[in-house]
C-alpha positions in Angstrom: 201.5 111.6 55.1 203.3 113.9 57.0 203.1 116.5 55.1 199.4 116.4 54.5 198.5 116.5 58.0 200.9 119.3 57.9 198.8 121.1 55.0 195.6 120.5 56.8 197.3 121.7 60.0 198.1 125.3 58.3 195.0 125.2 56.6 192.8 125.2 60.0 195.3 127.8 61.7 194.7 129.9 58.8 190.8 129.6 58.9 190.4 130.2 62.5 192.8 133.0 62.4 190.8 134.4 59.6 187.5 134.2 61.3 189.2 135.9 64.6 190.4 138.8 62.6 187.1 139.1 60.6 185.4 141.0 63.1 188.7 144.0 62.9 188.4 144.1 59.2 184.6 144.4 59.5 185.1 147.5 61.9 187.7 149.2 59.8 185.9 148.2 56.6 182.8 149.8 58.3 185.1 152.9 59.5 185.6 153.8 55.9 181.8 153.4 54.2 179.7 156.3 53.6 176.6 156.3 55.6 174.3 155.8 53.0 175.7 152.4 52.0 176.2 151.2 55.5 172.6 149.6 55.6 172.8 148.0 52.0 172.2 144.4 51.1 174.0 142.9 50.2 176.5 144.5 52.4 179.6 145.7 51.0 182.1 144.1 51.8 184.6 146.7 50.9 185.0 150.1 51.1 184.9 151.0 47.0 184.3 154.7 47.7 186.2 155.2 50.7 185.0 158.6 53.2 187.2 160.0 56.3 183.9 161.6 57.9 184.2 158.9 60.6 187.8 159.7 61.5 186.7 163.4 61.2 183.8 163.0 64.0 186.3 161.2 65.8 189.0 163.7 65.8 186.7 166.8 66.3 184.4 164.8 69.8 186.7 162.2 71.0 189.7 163.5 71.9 189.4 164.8 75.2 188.3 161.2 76.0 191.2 159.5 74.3 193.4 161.5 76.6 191.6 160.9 79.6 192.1 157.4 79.0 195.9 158.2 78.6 195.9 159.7 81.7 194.5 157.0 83.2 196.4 154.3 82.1 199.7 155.6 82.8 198.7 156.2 86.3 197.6 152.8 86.9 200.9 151.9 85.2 202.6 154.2 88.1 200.5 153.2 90.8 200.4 148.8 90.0 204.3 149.5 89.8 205.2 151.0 92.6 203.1 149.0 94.8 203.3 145.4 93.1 207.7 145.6 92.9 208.3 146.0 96.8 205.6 144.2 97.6 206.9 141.1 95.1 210.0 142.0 96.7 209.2 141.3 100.1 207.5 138.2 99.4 210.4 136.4 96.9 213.4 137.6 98.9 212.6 139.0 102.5 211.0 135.5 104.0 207.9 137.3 105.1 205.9 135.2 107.8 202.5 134.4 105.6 204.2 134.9 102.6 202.3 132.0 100.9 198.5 132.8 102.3 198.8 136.2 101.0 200.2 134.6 97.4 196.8 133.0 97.8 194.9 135.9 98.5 196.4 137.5 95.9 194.9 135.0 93.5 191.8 134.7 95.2 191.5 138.4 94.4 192.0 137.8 90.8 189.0 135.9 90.3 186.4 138.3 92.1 184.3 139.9 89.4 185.2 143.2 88.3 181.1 144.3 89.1 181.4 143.4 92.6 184.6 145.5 93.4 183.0 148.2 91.4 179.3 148.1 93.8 182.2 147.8 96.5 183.8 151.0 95.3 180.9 152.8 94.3 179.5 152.6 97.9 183.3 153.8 99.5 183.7 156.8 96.7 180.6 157.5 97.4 181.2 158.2 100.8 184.6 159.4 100.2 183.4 162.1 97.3 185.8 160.2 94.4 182.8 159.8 92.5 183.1 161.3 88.6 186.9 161.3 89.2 189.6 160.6 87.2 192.1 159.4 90.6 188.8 157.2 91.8 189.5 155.3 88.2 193.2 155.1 88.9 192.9 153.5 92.3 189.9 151.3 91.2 191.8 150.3 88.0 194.9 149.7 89.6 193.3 147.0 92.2 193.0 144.7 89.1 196.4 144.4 88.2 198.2 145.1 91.2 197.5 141.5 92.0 198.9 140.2 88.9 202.0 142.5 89.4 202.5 140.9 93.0 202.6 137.5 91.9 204.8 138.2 88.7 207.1 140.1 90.3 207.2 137.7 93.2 207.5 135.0 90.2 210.7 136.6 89.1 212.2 137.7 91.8 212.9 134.7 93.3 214.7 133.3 90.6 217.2 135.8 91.3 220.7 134.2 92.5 220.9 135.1 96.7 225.0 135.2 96.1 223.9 139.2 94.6 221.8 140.0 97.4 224.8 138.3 100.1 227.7 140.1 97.9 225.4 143.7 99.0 224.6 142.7 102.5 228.2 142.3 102.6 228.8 145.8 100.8 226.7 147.4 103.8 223.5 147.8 101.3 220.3 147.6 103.5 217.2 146.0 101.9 216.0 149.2 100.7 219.3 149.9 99.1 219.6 146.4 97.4 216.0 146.2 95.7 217.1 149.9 94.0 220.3 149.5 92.9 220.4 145.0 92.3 216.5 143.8 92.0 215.2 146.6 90.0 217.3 146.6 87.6 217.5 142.8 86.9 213.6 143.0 87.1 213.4 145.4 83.6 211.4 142.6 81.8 208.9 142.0 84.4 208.3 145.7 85.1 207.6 146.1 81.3 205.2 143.1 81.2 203.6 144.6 84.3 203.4 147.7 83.2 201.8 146.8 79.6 199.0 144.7 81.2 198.4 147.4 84.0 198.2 150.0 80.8 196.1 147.7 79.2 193.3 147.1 81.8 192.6 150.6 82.6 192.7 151.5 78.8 189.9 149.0 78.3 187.6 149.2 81.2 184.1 149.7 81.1 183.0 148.5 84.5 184.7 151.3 86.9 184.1 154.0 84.3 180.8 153.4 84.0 179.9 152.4 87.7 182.5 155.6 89.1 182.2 157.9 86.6 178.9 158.0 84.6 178.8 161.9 85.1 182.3 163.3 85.1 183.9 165.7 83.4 186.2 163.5 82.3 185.5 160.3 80.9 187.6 158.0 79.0 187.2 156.4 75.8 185.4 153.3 76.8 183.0 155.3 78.2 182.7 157.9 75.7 182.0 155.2 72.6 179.2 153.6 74.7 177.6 157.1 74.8 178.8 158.3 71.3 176.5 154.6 70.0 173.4 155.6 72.0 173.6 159.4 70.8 173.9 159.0 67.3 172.8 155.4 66.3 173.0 155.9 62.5 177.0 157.2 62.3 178.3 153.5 62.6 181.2 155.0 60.5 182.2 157.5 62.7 181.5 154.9 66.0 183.8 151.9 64.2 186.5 154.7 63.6 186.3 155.4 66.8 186.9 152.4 67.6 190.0 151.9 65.7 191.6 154.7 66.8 191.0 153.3 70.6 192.8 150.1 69.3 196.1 151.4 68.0 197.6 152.2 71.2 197.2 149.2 72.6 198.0 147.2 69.1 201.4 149.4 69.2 202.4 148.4 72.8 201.8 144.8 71.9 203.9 144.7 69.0 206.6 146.9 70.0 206.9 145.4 74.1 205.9 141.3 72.6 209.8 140.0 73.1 209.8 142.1 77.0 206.6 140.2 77.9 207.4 136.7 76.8 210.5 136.8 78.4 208.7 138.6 81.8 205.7 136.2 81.6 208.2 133.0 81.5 210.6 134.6 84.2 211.3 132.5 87.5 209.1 129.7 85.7 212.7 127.6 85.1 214.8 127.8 88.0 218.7 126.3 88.2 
């Protein structure tokens, strides 16, 4: 009996798992038809006469935009970092009056829509002249994960053992001193989960980019597909190639970082 419900169990993971994934097959399977079989019925449901000219559009127009997403991700890694690791600093292991309202402001923060902060923004950039700017992104990007970065660092921190932090007091380390040389170093696993996520976000975003900067010079690749679709509706080849392209970073940092991020996610959750 046991084993049946175990049989049954594996068969439903593996359904479900199937119909999540079908959609990324269908986009790579999609990536690879010619154009003139891409409306046929039935549809095929594999490439039999596979054609690059997708990957070719891609790599000839969407370039510029892939590194402009690069850009920007990596400076919404910088930026979440070095504002979410002192500031989860202060909070675990400097007894900041308040500590625990901002915590909850901090969540609070999470859960305001990502097209409210961008009408927000687009009415300060506005006035500011960051409109159609790659640094505008950055900062906008960055306020979405800096507030997970607060609380995970905070998370971690404070499961840190206080004899370290005593032993460099004692050493004549200052605060400053002790979060370089002791904190940082013992916070490697959060700063990596931090930093994926972070990378992650601004990689993917739609709202800022296309709220802040519908008309820049720059745009990223979020941006760029949504355009690419509504200027040339009948290359869904060289669109879905796009889109797999735009995917392999981020399936790369997933695979490669998974072990830092389970073990920065589940950080401070046990305590001795």
């Amino acid at each position: 009996m046991t084993t049946q419900r175990a049989w049954w169990k594996t068969a439903l993971g593996v359904f479900f798992t199937l119909v999540m994934l079908f959609p990324v097959y269908w986009m790579v399977n999609v990536s690879f038809t010619e154009t003139r079989d891409l409306r046929s019925s039935p549809p095929h449901w594999f490439p039999w006469n596979p054609t690059f000219e997708g990957y070719e559009a891609v790599f000839a127009q969407q370039l510029p935009a892939l590194g402009t997403s690069l850009l920007i991700g990596l400076g919404c890694v910088v930026l979440t970092v070095v504002i979410a690791a002192p500031a989860g600093y202060a909070l675990a292991l400097l007894n900041l009056r308040g500590g625990r309202t901002l915590n909850f402001l901090l969540l609070v923060a999470q859960m305001i829509p990502a097209v409210v902060m961008a009408m927000g923004f687009y009415a300060i950039y506005n006035s500011l002249g960051l409109l159609n700017s790659v640094g505008g992104l950055i900062i906008a990007d960055s306020t979405i994960a800096v507030p997970f970065g607060v609380l995970l660092f905070t998370a971690f921190m404070s499961g840190i053992p206080r004899e370290l932090l005593q032993a460099a007091r004692v050493d004549g380390a200052g605060a400053w001193r002790t979060f370089r040389a002791i904190v940082l170093p013992m916070s490697r696993n959060s700063i990596l989960t931090v930093s994926l996520f972070a990378f992650l976000w601004a990689w993917s975003d739609f709202i800022f980019a296309s709220t802040l900067n519908r008309n820049g010079d720059l745009i990223p690749i979020t941006l760029s597909i949504y355009n690419y679709i509504g200027n040339n509706t009948t290359q869904w080849n060289a669109i879905m190639a796009t889109a797999v392209v735009a995917s392999i970073p981020a399936s790369i940092l997933l695979v490669v970082a998974q072990r830092y991020v389970a073990a920065g996610v589940t950080a401070g959750a046990v305590k001795d």
